[in-house]
KELUMPA-520515 format. One record per atom (N, C-alpha, C, O): residue number from 1; residue in one letter; atom name; x, y, z. Coordinates in pm, 1 decimal. Last residue first. Example, Ala and Ser with C-alpha at 12.3 -4.5 7.8 and 13.67 -1.06 7.14 Angstrom:
fimi/pado/sepa/xx/yy/zz
2/s/N/1285.0/-225.0/708.0
2/s/CA/1367.0/-106.0/714.0
2/s/C/1290.0/3.0/787.0
2/s/O/1340.9/113.8/803.9
1/a/N/1319.0/-569.0/780.0
1/a/CA/1230.0/-450.0/780.0
1/a/C/1320.0/-330.0/780.0
1/a/O/1423.6/-331.9/846.5
// end
This chain:
fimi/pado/sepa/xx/yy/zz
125/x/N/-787.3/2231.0/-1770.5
125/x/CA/-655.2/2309.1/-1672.0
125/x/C/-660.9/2446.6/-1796.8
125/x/O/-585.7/2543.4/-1785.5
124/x/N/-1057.3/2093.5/-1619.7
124/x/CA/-1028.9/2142.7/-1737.4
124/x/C/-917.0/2226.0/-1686.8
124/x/O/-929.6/2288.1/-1581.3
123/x/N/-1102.0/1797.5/-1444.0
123/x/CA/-1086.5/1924.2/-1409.9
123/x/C/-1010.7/2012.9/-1547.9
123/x/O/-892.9/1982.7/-1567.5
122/x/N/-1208.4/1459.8/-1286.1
122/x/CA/-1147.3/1541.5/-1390.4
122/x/C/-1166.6/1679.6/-1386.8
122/x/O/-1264.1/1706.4/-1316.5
121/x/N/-1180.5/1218.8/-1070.7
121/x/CA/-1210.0/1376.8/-1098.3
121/x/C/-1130.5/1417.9/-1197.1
121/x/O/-1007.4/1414.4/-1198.4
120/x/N/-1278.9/887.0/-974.2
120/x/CA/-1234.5/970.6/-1047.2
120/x/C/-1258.9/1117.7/-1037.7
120/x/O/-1369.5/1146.3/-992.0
119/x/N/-1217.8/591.3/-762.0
119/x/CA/-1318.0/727.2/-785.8
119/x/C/-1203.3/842.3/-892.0
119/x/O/-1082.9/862.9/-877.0
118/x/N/-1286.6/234.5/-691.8
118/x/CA/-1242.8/346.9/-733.0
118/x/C/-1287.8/449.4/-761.4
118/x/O/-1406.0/444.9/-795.4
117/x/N/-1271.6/-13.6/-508.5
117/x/CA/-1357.6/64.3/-538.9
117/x/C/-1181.4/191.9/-638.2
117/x/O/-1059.1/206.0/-636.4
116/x/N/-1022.6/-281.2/-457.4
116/x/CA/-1188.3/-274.4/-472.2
116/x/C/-1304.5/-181.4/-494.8
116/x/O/-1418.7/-226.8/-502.9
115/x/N/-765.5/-196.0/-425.9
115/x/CA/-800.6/-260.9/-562.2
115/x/C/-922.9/-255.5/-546.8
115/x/O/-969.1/-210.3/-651.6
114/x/N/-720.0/17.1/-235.1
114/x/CA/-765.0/-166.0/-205.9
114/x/C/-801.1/-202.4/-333.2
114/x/O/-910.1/-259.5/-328.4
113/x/N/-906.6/231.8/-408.0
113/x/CA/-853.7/178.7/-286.3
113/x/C/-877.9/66.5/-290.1
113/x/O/-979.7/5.1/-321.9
112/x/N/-746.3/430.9/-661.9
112/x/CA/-786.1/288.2/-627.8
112/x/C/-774.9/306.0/-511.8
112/x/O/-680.5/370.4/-465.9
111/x/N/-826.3/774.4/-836.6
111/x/CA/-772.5/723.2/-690.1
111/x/C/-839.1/561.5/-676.4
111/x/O/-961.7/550.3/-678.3
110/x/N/-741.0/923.8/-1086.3
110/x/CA/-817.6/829.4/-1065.8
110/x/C/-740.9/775.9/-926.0
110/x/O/-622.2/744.6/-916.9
109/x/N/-777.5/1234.1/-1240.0
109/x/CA/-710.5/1155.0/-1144.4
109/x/C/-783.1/1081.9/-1073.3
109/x/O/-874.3/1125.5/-1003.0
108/x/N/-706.9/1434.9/-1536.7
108/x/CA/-808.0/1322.7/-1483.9
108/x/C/-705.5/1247.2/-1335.1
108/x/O/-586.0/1218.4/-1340.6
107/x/N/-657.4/1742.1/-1670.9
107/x/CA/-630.1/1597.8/-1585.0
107/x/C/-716.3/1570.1/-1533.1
107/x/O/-802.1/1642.7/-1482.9
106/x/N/-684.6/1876.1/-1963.0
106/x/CA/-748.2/1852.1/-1888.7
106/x/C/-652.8/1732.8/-1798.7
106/x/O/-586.9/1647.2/-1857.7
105/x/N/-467.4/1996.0/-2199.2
105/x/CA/-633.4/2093.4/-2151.8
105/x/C/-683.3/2022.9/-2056.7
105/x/O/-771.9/2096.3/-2013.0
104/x/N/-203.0/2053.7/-2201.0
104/x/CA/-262.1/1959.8/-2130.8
104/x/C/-367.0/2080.9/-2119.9
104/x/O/-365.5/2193.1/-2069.2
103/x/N/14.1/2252.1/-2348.5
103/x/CA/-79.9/2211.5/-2425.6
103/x/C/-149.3/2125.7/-2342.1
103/x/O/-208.1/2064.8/-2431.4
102/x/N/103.8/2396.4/-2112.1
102/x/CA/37.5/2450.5/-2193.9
102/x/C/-8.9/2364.6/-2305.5
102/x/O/-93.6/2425.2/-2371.2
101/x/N/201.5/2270.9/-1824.4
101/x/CA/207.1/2258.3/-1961.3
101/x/C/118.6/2326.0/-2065.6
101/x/O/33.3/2241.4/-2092.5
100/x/N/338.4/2364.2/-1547.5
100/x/CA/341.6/2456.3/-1666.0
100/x/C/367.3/2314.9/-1789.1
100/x/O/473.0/2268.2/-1831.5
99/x/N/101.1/2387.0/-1242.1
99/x/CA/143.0/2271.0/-1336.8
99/x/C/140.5/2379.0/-1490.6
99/x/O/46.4/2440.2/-1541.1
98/x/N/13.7/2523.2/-1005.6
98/x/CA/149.1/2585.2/-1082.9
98/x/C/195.8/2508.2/-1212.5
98/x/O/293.8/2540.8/-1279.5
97/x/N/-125.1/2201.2/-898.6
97/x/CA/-98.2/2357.7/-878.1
97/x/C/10.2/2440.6/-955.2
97/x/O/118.8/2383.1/-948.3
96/x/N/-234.1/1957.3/-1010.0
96/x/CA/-218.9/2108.6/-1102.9
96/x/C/-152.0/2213.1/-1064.6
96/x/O/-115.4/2304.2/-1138.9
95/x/N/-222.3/1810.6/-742.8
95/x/CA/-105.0/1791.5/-834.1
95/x/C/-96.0/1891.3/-988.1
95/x/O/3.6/1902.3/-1059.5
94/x/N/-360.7/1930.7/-561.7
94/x/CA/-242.2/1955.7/-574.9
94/x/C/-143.7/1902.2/-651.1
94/x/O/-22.7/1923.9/-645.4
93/x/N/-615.8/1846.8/-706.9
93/x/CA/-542.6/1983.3/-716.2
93/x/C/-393.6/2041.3/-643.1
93/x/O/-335.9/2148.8/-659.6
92/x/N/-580.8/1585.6/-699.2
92/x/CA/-578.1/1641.5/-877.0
92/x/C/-521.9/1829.0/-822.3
92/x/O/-436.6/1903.3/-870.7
91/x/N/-677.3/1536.8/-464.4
91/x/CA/-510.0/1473.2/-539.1
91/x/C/-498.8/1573.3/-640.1
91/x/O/-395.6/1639.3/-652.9
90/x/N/-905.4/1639.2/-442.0
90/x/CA/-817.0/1723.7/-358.1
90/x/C/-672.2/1676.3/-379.5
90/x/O/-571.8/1734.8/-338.9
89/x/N/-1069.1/1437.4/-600.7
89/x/CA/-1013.8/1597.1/-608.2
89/x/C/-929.9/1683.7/-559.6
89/x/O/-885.7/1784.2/-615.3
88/x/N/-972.2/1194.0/-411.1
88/x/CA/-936.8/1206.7/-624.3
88/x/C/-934.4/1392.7/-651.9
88/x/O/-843.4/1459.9/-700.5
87/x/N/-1079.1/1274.8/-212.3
87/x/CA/-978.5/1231.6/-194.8
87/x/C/-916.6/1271.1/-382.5
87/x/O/-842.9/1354.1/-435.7
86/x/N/-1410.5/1296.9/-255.3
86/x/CA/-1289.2/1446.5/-207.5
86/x/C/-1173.5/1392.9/-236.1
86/x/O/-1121.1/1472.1/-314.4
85/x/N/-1423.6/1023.2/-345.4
85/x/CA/-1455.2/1073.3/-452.2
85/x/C/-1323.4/1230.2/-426.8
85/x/O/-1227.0/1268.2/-493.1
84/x/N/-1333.9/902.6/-150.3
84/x/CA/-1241.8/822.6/-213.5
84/x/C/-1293.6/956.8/-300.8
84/x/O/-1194.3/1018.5/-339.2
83/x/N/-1370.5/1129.7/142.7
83/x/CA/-1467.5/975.2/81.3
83/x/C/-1370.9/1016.6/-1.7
83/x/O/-1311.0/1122.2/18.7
82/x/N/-1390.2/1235.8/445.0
82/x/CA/-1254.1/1190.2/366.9
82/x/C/-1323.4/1064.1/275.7
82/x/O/-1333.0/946.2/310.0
81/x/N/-1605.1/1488.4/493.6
81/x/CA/-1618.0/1364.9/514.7
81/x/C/-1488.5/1320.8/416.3
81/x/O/-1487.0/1374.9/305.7
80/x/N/-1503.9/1877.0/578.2
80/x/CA/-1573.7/1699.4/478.2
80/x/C/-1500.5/1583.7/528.3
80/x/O/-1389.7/1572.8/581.0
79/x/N/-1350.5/1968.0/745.1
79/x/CA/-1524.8/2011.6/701.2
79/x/C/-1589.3/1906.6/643.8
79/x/O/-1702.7/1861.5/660.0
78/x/N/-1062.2/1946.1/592.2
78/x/CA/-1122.0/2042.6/707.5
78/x/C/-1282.5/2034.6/672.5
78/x/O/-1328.2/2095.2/575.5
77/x/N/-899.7/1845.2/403.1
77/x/CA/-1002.6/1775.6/429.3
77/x/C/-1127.6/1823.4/577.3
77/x/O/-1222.5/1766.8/631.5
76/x/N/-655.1/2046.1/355.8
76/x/CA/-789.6/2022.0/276.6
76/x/C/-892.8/1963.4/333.9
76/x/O/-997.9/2026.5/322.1
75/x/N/-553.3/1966.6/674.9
75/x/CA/-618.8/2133.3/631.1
75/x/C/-762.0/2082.3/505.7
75/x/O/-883.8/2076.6/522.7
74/x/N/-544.6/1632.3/786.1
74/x/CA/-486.0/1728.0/676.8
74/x/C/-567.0/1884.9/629.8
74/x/O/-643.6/1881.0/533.5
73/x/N/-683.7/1451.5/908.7
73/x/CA/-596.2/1515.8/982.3
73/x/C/-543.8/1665.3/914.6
73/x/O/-514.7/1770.8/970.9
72/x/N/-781.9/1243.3/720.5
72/x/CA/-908.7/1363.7/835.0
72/x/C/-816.4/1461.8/888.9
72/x/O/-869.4/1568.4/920.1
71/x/N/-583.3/1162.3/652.4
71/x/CA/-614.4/1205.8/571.1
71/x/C/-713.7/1342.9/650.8
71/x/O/-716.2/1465.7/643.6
70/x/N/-291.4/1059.7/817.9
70/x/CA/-424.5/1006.3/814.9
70/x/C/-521.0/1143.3/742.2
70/x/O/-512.9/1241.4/816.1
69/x/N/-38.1/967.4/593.5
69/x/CA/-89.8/1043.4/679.9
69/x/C/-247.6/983.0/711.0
69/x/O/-305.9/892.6/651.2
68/x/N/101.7/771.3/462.5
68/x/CA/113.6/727.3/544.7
68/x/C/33.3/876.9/719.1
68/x/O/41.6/882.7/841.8
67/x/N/91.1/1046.4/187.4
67/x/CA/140.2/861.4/234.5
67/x/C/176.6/900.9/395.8
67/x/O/238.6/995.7/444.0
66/x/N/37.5/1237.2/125.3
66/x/CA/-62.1/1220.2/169.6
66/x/C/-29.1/1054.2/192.8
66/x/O/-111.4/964.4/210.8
65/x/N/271.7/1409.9/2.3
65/x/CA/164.9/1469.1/63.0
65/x/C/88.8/1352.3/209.6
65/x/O/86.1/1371.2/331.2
64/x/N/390.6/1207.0/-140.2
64/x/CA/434.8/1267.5/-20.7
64/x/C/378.9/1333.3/36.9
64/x/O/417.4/1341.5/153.5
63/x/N/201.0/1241.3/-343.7
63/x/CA/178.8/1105.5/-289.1
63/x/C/289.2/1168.1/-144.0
63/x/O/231.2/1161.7/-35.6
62/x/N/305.0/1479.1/-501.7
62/x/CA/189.7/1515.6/-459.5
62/x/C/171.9/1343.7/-327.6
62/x/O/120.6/1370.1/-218.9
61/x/N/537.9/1433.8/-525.3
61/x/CA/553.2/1549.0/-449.9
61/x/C/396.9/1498.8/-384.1
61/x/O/370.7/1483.7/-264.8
60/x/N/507.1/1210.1/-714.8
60/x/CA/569.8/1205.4/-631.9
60/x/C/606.4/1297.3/-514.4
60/x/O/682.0/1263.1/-423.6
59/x/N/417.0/1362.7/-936.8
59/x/CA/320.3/1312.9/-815.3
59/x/C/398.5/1251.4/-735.9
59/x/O/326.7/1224.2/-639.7
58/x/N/651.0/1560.2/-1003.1
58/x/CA/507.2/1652.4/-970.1
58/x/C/386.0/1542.8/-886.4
58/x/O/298.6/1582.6/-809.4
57/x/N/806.8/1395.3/-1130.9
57/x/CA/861.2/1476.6/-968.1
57/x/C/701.7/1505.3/-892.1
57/x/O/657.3/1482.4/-779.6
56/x/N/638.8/1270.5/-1323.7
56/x/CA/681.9/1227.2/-1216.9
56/x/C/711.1/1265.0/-1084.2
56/x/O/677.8/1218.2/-975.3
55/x/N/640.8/1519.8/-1458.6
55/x/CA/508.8/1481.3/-1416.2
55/x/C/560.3/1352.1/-1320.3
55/x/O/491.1/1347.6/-1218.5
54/x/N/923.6/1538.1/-1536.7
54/x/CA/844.6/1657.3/-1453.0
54/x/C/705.9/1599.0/-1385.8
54/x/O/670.8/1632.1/-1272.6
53/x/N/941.5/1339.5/-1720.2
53/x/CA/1020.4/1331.4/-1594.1
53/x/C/958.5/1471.5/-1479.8
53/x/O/964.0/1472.2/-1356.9
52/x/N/779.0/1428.4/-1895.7
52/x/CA/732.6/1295.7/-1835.1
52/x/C/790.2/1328.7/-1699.3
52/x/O/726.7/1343.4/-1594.9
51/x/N/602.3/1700.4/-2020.4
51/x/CA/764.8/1647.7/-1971.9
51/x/C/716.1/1550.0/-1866.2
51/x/O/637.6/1574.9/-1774.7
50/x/N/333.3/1667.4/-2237.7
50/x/CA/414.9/1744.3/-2110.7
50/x/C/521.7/1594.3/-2129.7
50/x/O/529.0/1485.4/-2186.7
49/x/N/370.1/1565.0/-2494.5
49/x/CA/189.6/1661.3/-2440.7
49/x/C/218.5/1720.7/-2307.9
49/x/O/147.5/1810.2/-2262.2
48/x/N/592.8/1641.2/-2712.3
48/x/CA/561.0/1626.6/-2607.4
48/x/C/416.6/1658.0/-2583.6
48/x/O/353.8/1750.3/-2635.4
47/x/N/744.3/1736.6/-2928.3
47/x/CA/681.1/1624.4/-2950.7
47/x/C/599.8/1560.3/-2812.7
47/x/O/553.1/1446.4/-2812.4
46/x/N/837.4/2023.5/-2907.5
46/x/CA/950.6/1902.2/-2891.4
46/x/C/857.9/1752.2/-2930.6
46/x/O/927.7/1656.2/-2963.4
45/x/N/674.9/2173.9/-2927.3
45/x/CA/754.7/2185.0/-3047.4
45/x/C/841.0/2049.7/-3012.5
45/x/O/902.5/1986.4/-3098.4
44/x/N/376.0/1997.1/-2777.1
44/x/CA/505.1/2064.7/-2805.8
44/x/C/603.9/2095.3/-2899.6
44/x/O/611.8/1999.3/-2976.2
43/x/N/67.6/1802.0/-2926.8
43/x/CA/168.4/1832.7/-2860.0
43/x/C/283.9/1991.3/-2872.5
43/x/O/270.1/2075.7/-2961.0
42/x/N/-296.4/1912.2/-2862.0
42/x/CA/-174.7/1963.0/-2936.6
42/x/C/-28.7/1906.3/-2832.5
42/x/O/-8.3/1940.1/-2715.9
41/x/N/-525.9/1778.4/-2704.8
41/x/CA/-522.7/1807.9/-2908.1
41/x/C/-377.9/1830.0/-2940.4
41/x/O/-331.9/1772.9/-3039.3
40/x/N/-458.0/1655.6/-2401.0
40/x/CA/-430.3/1759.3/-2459.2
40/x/C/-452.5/1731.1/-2638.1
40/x/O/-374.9/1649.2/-2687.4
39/x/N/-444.6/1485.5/-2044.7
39/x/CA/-503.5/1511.7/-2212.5
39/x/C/-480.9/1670.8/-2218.4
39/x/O/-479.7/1761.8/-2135.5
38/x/N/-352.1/1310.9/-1829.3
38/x/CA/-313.7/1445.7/-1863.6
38/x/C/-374.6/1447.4/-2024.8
38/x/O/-309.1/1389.0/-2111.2
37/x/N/-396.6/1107.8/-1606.5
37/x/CA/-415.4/1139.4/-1701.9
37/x/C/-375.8/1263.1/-1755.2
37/x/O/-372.2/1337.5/-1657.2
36/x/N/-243.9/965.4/-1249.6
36/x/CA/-322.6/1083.0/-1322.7
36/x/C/-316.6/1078.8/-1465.0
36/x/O/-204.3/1035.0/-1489.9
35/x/N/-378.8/754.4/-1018.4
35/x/CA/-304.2/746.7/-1160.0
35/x/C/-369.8/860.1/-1208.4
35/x/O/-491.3/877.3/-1218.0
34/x/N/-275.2/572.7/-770.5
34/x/CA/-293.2/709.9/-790.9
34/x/C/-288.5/733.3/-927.3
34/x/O/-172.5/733.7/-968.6
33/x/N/-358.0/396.8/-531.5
33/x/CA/-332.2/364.4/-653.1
33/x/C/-386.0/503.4/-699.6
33/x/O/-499.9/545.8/-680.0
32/x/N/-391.0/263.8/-202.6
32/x/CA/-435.7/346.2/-274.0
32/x/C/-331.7/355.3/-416.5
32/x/O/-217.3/314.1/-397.2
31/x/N/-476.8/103.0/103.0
31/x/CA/-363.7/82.3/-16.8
31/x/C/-407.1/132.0/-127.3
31/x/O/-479.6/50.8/-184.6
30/x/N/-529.3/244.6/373.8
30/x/CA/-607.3/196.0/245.1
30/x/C/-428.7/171.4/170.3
30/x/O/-315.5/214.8/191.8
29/x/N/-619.1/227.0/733.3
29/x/CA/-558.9/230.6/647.3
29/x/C/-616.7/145.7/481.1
29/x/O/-692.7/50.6/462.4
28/x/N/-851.1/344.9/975.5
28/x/CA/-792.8/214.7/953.1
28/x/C/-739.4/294.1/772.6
28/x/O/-800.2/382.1/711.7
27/x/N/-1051.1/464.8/1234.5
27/x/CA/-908.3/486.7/1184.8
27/x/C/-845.4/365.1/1118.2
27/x/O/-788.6/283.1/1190.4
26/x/N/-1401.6/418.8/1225.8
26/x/CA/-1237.3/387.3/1290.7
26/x/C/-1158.4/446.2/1209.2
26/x/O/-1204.1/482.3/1100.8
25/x/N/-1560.7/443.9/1013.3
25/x/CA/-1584.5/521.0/1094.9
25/x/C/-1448.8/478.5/1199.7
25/x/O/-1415.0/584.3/1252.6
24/x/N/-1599.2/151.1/910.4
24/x/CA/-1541.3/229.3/828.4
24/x/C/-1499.0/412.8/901.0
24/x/O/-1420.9/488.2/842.9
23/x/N/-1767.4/9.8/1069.2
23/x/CA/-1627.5/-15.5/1092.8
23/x/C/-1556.8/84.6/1016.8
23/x/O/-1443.4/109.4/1058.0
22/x/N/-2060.3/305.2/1035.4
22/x/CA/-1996.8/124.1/1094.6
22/x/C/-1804.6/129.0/1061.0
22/x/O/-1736.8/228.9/1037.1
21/x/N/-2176.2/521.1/1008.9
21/x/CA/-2012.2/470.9/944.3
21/x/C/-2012.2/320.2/967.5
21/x/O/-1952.5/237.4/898.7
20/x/N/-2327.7/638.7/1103.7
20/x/CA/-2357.2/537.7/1062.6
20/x/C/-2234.6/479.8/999.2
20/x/O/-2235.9/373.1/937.9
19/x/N/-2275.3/957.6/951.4
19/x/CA/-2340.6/932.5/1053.6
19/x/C/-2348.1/712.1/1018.3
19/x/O/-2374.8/671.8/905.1
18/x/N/-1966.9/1038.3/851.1
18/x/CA/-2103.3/1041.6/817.3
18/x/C/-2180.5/963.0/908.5
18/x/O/-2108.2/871.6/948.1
17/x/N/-1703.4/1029.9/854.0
17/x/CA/-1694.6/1077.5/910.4
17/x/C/-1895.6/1133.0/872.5
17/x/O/-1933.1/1250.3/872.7
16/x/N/-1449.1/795.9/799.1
16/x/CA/-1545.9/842.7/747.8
16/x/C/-1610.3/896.8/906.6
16/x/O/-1591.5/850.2/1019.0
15/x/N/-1086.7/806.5/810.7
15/x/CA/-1197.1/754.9/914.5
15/x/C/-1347.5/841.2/863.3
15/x/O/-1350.3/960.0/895.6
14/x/N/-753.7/738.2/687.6
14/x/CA/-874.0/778.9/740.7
14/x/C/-972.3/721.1/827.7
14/x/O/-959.5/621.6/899.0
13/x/N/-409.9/670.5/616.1
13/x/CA/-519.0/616.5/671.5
13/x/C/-662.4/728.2/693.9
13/x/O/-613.0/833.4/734.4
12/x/N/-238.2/526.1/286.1
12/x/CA/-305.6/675.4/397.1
12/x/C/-408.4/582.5/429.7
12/x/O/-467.9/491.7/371.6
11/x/N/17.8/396.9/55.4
11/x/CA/-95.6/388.1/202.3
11/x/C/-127.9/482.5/264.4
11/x/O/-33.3/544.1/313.5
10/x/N/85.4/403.4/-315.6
10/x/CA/113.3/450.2/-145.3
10/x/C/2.1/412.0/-53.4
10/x/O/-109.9/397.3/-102.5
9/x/N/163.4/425.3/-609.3
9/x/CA/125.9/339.7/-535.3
9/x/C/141.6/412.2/-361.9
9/x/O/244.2/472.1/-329.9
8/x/N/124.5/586.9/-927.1
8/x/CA/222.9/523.5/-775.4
8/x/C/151.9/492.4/-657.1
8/x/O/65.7/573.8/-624.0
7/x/N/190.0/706.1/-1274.5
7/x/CA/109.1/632.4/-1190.7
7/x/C/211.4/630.7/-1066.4
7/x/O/331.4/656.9/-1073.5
6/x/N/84.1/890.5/-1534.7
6/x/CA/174.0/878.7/-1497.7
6/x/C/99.5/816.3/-1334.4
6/x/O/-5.2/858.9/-1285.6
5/x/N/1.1/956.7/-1888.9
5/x/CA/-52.6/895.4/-1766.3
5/x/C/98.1/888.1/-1670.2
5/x/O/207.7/881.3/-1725.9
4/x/N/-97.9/1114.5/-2135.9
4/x/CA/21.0/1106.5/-2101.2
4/x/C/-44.2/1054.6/-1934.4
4/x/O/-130.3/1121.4/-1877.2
3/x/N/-271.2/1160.1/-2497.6
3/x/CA/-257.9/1133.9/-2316.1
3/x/C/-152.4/1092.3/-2308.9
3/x/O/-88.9/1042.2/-2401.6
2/x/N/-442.7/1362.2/-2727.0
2/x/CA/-318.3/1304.9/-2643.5
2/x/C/-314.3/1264.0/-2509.0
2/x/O/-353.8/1334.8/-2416.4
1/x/N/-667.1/1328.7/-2979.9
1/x/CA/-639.5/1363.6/-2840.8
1/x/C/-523.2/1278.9/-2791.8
1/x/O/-508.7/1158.0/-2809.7
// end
Protein backbone atom coordinates (compact mmCIF):
# COMPACT_ATOMS: atom_id res chain seq x y z
CA UNK A 1 0.00 0.00 0.00
CA UNK A 2 0.92 3.55 -1.05
CA UNK A 3 0.62 6.81 0.77
CA UNK A 4 1.02 10.19 -0.17
CA UNK A 5 0.29 12.80 2.80
CA UNK A 6 0.08 16.27 2.28
CA UNK A 7 -0.22 18.79 5.37
CA UNK A 8 -1.16 22.93 6.67
CA UNK A 9 -1.68 24.60 9.32
CA UNK A 10 -4.60 27.38 9.80
CA UNK A 11 -7.08 29.00 12.64
CA UNK A 12 -11.13 28.73 12.55
CA UNK A 13 -13.27 29.75 15.17
CA UNK A 14 -16.50 27.89 16.51
CA UNK A 15 -18.87 27.40 19.28
CA UNK A 16 -20.29 23.87 20.39
CA UNK A 17 -23.50 23.81 20.18
CA UNK A 18 -24.77 20.75 22.77
CA UNK A 19 -26.48 21.43 25.78
CA UNK A 20 -23.92 22.17 28.69
CA UNK A 21 -21.12 23.40 26.59
CA UNK A 22 -19.49 25.35 29.40
CA UNK A 23 -16.70 27.78 28.01
CA UNK A 24 -16.52 25.73 24.92
CA UNK A 25 -20.16 27.00 23.96
CA UNK A 26 -18.59 30.84 23.27
CA UNK A 27 -17.07 31.75 20.14
CA UNK A 28 -13.40 31.14 20.61
CA UNK A 29 -10.70 30.08 18.07
CA UNK A 30 -8.53 26.71 17.40
CA UNK A 31 -5.14 26.30 15.84
CA UNK A 32 -5.91 23.34 13.66
CA UNK A 33 -3.47 20.94 11.72
CA UNK A 34 -4.89 19.41 8.62
CA UNK A 35 -3.21 16.38 7.31
CA UNK A 36 -4.71 14.33 4.56
CA UNK A 37 -3.51 10.70 3.60
CA UNK A 38 -4.22 9.43 0.30
CA UNK A 39 -3.73 5.44 -0.01
CA UNK A 40 -3.72 3.45 -2.97
CA UNK A 41 -2.09 -0.71 -4.09
CA UNK A 42 -1.27 0.81 -7.50
CA UNK A 43 0.90 3.68 -8.54
CA UNK A 44 0.68 5.63 -12.17
CA UNK A 45 2.40 4.96 -15.35
CA UNK A 46 4.45 7.89 -14.14
CA UNK A 47 5.34 6.39 -10.64
CA UNK A 48 2.88 8.37 -8.84
CA UNK A 49 -0.09 7.43 -6.20
CA UNK A 50 -1.33 11.18 -7.22
CA UNK A 51 0.31 14.52 -8.36
CA UNK A 52 1.81 16.09 -5.26
CA UNK A 53 1.69 19.60 -6.62
CA UNK A 54 -2.16 19.04 -7.37
CA UNK A 55 -2.82 17.70 -3.86
CA UNK A 56 -1.31 20.78 -2.57
CA UNK A 57 -3.46 23.30 -4.73
CA UNK A 58 -6.40 20.86 -3.70
CA UNK A 59 -5.84 21.64 0.36
CA UNK A 60 -4.87 24.76 0.08
CA UNK A 61 -8.28 25.42 -1.69
CA UNK A 62 -9.79 23.27 0.85
CA UNK A 63 -7.97 25.35 4.33
CA UNK A 64 -9.26 28.64 2.36
CA UNK A 65 -12.42 27.32 2.92
CA UNK A 66 -12.42 27.31 6.46
CA UNK A 67 -9.32 29.71 7.89
CA UNK A 68 -10.21 32.25 9.94
CA UNK A 69 -14.10 31.50 9.43
CA UNK A 70 -16.23 30.67 12.25
CA UNK A 71 -17.21 27.25 11.32
CA UNK A 72 -21.17 27.28 12.89
CA UNK A 73 -21.45 29.97 10.27
CA UNK A 74 -20.71 27.81 7.14
CA UNK A 75 -23.88 25.87 4.99
CA UNK A 76 -22.05 22.30 5.79
CA UNK A 77 -22.25 22.74 9.36
CA UNK A 78 -26.16 23.69 9.09
CA UNK A 79 -27.90 21.34 11.87
CA UNK A 80 -24.81 19.91 13.71
CA UNK A 81 -22.95 20.59 16.46
CA UNK A 82 -19.16 21.91 14.91
CA UNK A 83 -17.21 18.84 16.92
CA UNK A 84 -13.46 18.15 15.66
CA UNK A 85 -14.94 14.53 14.53
CA UNK A 86 -17.98 16.70 11.58
CA UNK A 87 -15.05 19.04 11.14
CA UNK A 88 -12.36 15.96 9.75
CA UNK A 89 -15.49 14.87 7.54
CA UNK A 90 -16.73 17.75 6.14
CA UNK A 91 -12.53 18.62 5.39
CA UNK A 92 -12.19 15.24 3.62
CA UNK A 93 -15.21 16.04 1.47
CA UNK A 94 -14.30 18.97 0.17
CA UNK A 95 -11.11 18.06 -0.34
CA UNK A 96 -12.38 14.66 -2.67
CA UNK A 97 -14.70 16.64 -4.51
CA UNK A 98 -13.92 16.04 -8.32
CA UNK A 99 -10.44 14.63 -6.84
CA UNK A 100 -8.94 12.85 -10.42
CA UNK A 101 -6.67 10.13 -9.06
CA UNK A 102 -7.56 6.93 -10.03
CA UNK A 103 -5.26 4.89 -8.30
CA UNK A 104 -6.03 6.63 -4.46
CA UNK A 105 -8.66 4.02 -3.09
CA UNK A 106 -9.01 5.88 0.15
CA UNK A 107 -8.33 9.46 2.11
CA UNK A 108 -7.88 9.74 5.49
CA UNK A 109 -8.08 13.31 7.08
CA UNK A 110 -6.82 13.94 10.30
CA UNK A 111 -7.90 17.36 11.90
CA UNK A 112 -5.33 18.62 15.24
CA UNK A 113 -6.76 21.12 17.49
CA UNK A 114 -4.41 22.95 19.59
CA UNK A 115 -2.02 20.13 19.41
CA UNK A 116 -4.32 18.58 22.26
CA UNK A 117 -7.11 16.40 20.76
CA UNK A 118 -7.42 15.00 17.44
CA UNK A 119 -10.10 13.39 15.08
CA UNK A 120 -9.94 11.36 12.03
CA UNK A 121 -12.31 10.30 8.86
CA UNK A 122 -11.55 8.06 6.41
CA UNK A 123 -13.75 7.51 3.26
CA UNK A 124 -13.19 4.85 0.36
CA UNK A 125 -12.83 7.23 -3.01
Amino acid sequence: MYTVTVRRDFVAQHFLTVPDPGPEGERHSHHYTATVELAGEELNRYGYLADIDALNERIDAAVARYRDATLNDLPAFEGLNPSLEHFARIFGERFCRDLDAPEVDAVTVTLREDDVAWASHRREV
